[in-house]
ZADO-1210 file (C-alpha; in nm, 4 decimals, padded with zeros to 6 digits):
<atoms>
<atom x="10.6580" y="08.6751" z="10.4524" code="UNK" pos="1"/>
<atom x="10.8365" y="08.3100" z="10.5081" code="UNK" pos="2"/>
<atom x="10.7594" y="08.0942" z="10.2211" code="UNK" pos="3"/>
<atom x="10.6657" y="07.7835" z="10.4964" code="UNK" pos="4"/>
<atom x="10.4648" y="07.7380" z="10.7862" code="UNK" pos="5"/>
<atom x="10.1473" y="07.6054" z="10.9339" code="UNK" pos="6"/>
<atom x="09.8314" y="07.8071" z="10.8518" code="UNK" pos="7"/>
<atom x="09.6624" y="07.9145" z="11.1800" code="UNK" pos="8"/>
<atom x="09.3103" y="08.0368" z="10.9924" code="UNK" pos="9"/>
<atom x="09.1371" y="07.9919" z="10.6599" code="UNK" pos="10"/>
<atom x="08.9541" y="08.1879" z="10.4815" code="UNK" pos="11"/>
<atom x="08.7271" y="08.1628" z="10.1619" code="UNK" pos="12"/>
<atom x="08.6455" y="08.4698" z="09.9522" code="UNK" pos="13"/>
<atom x="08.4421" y="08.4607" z="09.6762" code="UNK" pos="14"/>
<atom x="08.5790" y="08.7158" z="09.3720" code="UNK" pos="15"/>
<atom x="08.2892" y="08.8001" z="09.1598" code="UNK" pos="16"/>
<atom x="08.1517" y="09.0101" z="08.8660" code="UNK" pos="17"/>
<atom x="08.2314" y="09.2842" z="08.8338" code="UNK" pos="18"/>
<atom x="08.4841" y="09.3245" z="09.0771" code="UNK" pos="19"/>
<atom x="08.2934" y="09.1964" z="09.4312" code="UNK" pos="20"/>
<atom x="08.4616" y="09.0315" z="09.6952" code="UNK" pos="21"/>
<atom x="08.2635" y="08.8208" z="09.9552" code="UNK" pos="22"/>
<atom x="08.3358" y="08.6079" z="10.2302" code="UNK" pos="23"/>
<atom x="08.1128" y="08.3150" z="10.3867" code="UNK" pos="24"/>
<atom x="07.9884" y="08.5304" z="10.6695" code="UNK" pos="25"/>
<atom x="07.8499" y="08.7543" z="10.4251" code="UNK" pos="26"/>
<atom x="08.0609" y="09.0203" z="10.4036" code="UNK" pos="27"/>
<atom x="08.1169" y="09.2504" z="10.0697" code="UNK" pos="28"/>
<atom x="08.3958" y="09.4037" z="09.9415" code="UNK" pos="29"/>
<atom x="08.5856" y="09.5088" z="09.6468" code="UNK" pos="30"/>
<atom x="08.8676" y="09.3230" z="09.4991" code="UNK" pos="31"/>
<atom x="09.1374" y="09.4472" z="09.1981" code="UNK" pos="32"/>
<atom x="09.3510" y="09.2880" z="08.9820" code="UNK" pos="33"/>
<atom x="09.6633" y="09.4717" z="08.9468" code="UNK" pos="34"/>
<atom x="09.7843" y="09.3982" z="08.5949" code="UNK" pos="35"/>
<atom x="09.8787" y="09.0030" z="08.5595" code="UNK" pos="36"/>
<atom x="10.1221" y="09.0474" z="08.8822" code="UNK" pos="37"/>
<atom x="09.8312" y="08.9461" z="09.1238" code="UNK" pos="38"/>
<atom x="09.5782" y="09.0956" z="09.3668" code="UNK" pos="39"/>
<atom x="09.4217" y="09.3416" z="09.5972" code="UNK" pos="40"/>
<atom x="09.1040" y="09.2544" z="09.8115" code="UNK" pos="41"/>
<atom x="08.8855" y="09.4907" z="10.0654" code="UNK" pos="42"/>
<atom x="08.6987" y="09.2981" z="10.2630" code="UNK" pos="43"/>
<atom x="08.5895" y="09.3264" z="10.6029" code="UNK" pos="44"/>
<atom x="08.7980" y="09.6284" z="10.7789" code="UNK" pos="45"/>
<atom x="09.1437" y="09.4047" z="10.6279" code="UNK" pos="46"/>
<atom x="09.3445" y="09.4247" z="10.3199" code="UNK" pos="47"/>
<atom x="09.4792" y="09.1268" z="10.1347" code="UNK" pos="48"/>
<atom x="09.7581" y="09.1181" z="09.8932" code="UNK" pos="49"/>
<atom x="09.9310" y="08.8485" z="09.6868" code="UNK" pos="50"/>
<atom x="10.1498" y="08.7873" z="09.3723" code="UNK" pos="51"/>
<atom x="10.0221" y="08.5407" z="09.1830" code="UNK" pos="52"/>
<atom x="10.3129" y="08.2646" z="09.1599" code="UNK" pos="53"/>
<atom x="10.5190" y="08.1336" z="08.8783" code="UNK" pos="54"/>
<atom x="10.8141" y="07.9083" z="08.8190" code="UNK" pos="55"/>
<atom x="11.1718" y="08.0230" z="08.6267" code="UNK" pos="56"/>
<atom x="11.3636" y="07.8067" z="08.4095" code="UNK" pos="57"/>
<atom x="11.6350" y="08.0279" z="08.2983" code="UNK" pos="58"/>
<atom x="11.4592" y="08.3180" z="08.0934" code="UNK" pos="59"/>
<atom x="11.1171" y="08.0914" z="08.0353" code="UNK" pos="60"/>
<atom x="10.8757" y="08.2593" z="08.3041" code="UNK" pos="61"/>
<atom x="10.5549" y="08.0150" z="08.3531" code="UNK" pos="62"/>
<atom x="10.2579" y="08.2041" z="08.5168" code="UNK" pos="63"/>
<atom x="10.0825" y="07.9831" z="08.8084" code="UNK" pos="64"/>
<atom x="09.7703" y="08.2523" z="08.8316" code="UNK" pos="65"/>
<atom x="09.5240" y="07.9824" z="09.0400" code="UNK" pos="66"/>
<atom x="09.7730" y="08.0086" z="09.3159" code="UNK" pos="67"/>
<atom x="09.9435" y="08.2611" z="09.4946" code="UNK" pos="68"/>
<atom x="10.3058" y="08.3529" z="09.6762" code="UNK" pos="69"/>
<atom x="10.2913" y="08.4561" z="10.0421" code="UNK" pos="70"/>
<atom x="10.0898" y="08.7649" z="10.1022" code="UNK" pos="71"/>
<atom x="10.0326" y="09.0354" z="10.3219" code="UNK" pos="72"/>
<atom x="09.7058" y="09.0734" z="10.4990" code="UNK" pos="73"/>
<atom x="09.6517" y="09.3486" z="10.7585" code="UNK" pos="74"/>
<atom x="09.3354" y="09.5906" z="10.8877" code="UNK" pos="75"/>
<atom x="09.2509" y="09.9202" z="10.6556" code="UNK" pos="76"/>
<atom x="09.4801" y="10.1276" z="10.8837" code="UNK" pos="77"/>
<atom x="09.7997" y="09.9151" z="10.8429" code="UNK" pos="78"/>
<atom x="09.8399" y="09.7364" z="11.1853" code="UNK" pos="79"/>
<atom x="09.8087" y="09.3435" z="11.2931" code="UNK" pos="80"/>
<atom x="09.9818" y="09.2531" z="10.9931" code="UNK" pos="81"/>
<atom x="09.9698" y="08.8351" z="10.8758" code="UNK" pos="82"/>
<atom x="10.0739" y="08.6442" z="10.6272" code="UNK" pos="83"/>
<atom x="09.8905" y="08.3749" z="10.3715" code="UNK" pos="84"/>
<atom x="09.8565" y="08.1770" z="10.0464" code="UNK" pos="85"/>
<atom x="09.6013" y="08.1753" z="09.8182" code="UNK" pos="86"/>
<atom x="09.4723" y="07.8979" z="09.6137" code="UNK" pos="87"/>
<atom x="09.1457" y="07.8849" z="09.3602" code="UNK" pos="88"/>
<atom x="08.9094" y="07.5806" z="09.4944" code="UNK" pos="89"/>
<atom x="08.6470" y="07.6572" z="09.2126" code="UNK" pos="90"/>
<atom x="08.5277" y="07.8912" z="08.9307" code="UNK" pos="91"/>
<atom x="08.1963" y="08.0361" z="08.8858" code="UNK" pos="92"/>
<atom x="07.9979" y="08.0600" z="08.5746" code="UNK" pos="93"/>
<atom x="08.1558" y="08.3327" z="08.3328" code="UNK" pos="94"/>
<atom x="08.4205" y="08.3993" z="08.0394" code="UNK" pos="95"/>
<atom x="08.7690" y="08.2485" z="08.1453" code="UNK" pos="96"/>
<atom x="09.0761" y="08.1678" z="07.9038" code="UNK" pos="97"/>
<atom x="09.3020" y="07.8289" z="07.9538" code="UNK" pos="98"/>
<atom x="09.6089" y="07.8138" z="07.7694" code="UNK" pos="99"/>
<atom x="09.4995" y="07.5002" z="07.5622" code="UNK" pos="100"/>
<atom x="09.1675" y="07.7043" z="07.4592" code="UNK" pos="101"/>
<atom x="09.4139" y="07.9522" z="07.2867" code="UNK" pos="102"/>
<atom x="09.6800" y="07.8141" z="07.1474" code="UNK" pos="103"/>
<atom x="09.5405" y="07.7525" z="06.7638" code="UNK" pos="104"/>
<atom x="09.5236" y="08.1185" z="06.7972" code="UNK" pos="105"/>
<atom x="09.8272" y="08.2523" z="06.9393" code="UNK" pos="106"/>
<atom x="10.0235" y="08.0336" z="06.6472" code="UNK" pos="107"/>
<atom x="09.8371" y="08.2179" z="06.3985" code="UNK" pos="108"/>
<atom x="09.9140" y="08.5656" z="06.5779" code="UNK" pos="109"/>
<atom x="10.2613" y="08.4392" z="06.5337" code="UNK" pos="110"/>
<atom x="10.1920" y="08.4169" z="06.1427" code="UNK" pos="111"/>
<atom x="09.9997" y="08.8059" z="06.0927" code="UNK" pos="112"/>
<atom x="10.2567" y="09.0441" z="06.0528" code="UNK" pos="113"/>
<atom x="10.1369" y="09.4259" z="06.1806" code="UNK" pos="114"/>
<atom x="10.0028" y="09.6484" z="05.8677" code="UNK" pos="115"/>
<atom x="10.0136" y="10.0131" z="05.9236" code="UNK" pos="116"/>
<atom x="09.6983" y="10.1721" z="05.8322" code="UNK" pos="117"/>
<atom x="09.6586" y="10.5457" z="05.7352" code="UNK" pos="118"/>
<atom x="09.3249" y="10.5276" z="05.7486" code="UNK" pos="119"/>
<atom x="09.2342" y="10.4408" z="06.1142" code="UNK" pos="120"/>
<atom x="09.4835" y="10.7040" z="06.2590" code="UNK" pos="121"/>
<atom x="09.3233" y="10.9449" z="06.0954" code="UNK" pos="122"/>
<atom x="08.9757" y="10.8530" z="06.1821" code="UNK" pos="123"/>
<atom x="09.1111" y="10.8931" z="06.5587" code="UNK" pos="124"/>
<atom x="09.2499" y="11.2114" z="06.5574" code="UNK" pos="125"/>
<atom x="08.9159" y="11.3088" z="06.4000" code="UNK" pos="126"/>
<atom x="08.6756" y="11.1402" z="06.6611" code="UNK" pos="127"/>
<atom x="08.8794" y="11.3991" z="06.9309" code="UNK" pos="128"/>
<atom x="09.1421" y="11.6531" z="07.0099" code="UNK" pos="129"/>
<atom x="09.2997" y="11.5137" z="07.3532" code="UNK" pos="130"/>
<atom x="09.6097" y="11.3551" z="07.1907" code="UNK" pos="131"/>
<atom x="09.7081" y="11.2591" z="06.8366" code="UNK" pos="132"/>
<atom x="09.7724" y="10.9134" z="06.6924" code="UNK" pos="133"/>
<atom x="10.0722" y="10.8608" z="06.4650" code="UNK" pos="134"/>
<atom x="10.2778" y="10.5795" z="06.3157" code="UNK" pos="135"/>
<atom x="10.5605" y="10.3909" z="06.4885" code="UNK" pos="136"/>
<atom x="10.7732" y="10.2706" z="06.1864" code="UNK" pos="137"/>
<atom x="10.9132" y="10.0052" z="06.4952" code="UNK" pos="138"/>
<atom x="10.6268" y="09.7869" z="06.4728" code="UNK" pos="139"/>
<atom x="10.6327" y="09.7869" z="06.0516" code="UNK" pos="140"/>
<atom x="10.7031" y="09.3975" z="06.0118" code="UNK" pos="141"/>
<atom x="10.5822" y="09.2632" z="06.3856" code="UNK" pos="142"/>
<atom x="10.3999" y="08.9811" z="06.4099" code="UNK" pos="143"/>
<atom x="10.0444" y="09.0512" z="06.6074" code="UNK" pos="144"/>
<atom x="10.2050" y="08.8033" z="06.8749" code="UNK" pos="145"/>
<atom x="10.5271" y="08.9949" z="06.9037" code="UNK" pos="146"/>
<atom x="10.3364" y="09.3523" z="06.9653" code="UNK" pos="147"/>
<atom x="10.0836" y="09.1516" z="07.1881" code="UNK" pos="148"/>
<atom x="10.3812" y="09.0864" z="07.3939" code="UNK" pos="149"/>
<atom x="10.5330" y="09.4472" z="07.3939" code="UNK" pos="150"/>
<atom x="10.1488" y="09.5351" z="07.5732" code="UNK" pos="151"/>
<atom x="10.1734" y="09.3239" z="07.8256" code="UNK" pos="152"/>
<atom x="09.9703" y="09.0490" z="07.6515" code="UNK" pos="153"/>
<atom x="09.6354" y="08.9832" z="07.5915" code="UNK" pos="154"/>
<atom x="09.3559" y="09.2417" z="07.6155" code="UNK" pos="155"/>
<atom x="09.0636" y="09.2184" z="07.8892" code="UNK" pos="156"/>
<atom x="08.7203" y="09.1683" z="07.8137" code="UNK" pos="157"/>
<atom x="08.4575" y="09.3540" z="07.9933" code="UNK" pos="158"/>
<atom x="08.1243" y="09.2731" z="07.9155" code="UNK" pos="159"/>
<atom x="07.8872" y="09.5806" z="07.9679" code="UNK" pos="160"/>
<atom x="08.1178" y="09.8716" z="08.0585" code="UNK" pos="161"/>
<atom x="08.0031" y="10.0892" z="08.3502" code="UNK" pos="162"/>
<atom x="07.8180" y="10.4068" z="08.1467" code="UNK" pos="163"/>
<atom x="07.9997" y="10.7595" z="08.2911" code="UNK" pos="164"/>
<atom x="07.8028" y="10.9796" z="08.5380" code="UNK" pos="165"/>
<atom x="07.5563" y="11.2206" z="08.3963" code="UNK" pos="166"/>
<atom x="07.7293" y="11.5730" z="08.3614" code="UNK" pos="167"/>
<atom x="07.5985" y="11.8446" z="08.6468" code="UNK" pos="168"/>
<atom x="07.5714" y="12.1680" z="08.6126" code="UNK" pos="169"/>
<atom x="07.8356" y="12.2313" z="08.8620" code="UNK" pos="170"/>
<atom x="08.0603" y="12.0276" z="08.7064" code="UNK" pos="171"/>
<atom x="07.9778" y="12.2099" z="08.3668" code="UNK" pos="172"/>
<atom x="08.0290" y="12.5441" z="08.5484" code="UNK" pos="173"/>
<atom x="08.4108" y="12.3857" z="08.6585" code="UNK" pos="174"/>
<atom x="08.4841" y="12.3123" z="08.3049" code="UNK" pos="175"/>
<atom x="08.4156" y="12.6235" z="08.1524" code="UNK" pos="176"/>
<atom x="08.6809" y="12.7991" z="08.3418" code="UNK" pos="177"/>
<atom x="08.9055" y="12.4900" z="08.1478" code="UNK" pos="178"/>
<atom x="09.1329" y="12.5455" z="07.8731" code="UNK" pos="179"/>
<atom x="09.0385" y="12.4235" z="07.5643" code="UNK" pos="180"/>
<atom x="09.3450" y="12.1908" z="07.5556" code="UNK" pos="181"/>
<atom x="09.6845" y="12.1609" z="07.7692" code="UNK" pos="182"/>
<atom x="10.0201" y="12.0339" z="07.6359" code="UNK" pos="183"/>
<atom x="10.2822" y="11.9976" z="07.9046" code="UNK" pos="184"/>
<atom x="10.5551" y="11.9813" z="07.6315" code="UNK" pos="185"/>
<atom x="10.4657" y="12.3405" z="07.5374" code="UNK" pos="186"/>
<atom x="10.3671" y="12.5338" z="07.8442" code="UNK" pos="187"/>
<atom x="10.4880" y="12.9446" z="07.7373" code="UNK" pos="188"/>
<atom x="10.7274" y="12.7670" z="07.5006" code="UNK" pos="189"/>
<atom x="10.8689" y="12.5385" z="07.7986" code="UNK" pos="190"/>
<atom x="10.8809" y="12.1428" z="07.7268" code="UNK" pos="191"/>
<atom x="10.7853" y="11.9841" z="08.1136" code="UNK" pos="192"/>
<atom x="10.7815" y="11.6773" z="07.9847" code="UNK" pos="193"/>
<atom x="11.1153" y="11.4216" z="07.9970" code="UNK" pos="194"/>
<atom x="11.2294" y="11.2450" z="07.6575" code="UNK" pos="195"/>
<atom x="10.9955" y="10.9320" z="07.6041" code="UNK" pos="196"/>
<atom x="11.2262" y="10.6048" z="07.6354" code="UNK" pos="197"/>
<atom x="11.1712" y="10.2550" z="07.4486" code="UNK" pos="198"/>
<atom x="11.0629" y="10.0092" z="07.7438" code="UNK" pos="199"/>
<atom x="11.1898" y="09.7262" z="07.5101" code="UNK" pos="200"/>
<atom x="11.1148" y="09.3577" z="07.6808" code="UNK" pos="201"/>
<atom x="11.0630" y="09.5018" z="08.0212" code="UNK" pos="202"/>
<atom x="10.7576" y="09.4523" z="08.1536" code="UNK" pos="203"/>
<atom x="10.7789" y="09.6737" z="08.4396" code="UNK" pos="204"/>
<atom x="10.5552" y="09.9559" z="08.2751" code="UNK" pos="205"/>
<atom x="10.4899" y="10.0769" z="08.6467" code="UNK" pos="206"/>
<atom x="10.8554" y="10.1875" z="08.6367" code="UNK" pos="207"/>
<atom x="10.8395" y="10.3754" z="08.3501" code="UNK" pos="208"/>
<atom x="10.5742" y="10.5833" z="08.2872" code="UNK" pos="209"/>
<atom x="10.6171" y="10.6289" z="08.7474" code="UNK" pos="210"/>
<atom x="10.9803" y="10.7480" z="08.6488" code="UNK" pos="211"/>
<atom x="10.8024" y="10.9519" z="08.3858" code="UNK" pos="212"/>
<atom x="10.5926" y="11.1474" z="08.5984" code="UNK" pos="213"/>
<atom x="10.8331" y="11.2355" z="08.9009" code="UNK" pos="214"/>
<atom x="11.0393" y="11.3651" z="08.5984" code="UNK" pos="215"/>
<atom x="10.7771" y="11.5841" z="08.4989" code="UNK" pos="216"/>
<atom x="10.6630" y="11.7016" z="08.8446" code="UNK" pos="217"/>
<atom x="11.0623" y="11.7895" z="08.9107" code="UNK" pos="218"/>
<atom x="11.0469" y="11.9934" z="08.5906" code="UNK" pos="219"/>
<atom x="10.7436" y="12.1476" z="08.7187" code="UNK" pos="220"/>
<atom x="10.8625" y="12.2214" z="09.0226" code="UNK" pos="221"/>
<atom x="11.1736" y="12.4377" z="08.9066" code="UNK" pos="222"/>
<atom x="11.0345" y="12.5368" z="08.6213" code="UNK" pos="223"/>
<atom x="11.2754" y="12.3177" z="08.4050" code="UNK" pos="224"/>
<atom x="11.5916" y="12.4018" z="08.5672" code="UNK" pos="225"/>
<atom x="11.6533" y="12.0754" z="08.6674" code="UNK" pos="226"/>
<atom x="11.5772" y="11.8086" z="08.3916" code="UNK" pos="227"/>
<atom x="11.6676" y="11.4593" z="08.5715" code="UNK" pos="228"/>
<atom x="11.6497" y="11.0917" z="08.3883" code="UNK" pos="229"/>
<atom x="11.5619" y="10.8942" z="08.7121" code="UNK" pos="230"/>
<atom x="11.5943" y="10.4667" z="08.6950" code="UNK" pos="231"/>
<atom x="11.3674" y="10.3375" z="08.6158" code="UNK" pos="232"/>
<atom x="11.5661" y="09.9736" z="08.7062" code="UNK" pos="233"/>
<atom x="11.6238" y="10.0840" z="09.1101" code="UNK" pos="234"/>
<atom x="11.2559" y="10.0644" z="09.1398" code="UNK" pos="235"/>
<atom x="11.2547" y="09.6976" z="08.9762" code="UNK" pos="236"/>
<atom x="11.5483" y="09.5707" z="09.1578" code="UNK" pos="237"/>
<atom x="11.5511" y="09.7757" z="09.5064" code="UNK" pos="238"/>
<atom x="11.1846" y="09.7442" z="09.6436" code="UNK" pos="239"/>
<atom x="11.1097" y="09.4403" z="09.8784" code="UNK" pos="240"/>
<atom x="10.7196" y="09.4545" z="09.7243" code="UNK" pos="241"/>
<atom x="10.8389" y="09.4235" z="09.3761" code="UNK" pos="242"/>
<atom x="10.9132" y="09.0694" z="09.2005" code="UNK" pos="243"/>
<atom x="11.2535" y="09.2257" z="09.0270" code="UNK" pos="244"/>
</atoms>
């Protein structure tokens, strides 16, 4: 999309709680937030899509999130394709952040250093059997502000999670025919699963854990006779929807 030109239409949407979109003629749809990149909204037989904008000063990245770059809009079956920008006019009542609310409290999480702690791991490999938690000497000597930053920064908070649907006896009668657990990395003594790599700075988490699974699936598919590493940088640099 050009980064000028003279809007032909506007258009306010409403984003609300939990994840609502409406427009003025009353229309409802859904919107999503896709990590802290920018947006997705349903609405009305059309798709919208945005990055939120930001500025670069040499390495120092400033997020711009009440404003977006040029967008794609276009209708639920991918024709009469537009472009716009997308600005916030107003906020409604609820929990928001603003970096001068926070910033007494990211200079502490600068001063805690990360504490490894025996005790919690355990207590979650005991709560279940899915996966097992272990300790990542790495992190021993972090500051909670440094690992805050390796996950992609602050954590959401959602205020009355959805509860999960009631279990049928249908889907009871799938499960039983269910193993009682499933390790890709030892399938009949085969490992399907490609060596886990350190994503470092990068923030591009898509990349990785996407390069991850078409690893796996290739594996899968020829039963581990072909074991490709696959970049995980072509995806960053080479699409035209990505920001790399």
């Amino acid at each position: 999309c050009p980064h000028a030109g003279k809007a032909v239409q506007v258009v306010r949407l409403h984003l609300l709680k939990m994840n609502v979109a409406a427009d003025e003629k009353g229309n409802q749809g859904t919107f999503t937030i896709i990590y802290n990149q920018g947006f997705e909204v349903v609405l009305a037989g059309y798709k919208w899509f945005a990055f939120f904008n930001f500025t670069q000063v040499g390495t120092v990245v400033t997020s711009l999130c009440a404003e977006t770059r040029a967008g794609w809009v276009h209708d639920v079956l991918g024709r009469n394709w537009a472009c716009f920008r997308g600005r916030q006019v107003s906020v409604h009542n609820g929990f928001y952040f603003s970096p001068d609310g926070i910033t007494a409290e990211v200079h502490l999480s600068t001063r805690w250093l990360y504490e490894h702690n025996a005790a919690f791991v355990q207590r979650v490999n005991d709560a279940q059997r899915s996966w097992r938690a272990v300790r990542y000497p790495l992190y021993d000597g972090l500051s909670l502000g440094e690992l805050t930053r390796r996950a992609g920064g602050r954590a959401s908070r959602i205020h009355g999670r959805p509860k999960p649907a009631v279990v049928t006896e249908e889907t009871r009668r799938l499960a039983s025919s269910l193993p009682t657990s499933w390790d890709w990395r030892n399938v009949n003594g085969i490992n399907y699963v490609s060596p886990i790599r350190n994503q470092g700075s990068c923030g591009s988490c898509y990349s990785f854990s996407s390069m991850a699974m078409l690893e796996a699936r290739i594996r899968i598919l020829t039963n581990a006779s072909q074991t490709p590493i696959l970049s995980t940088q072509q995806i960053v640099s080479c699409s035209k929807f990505s920001q790399g």
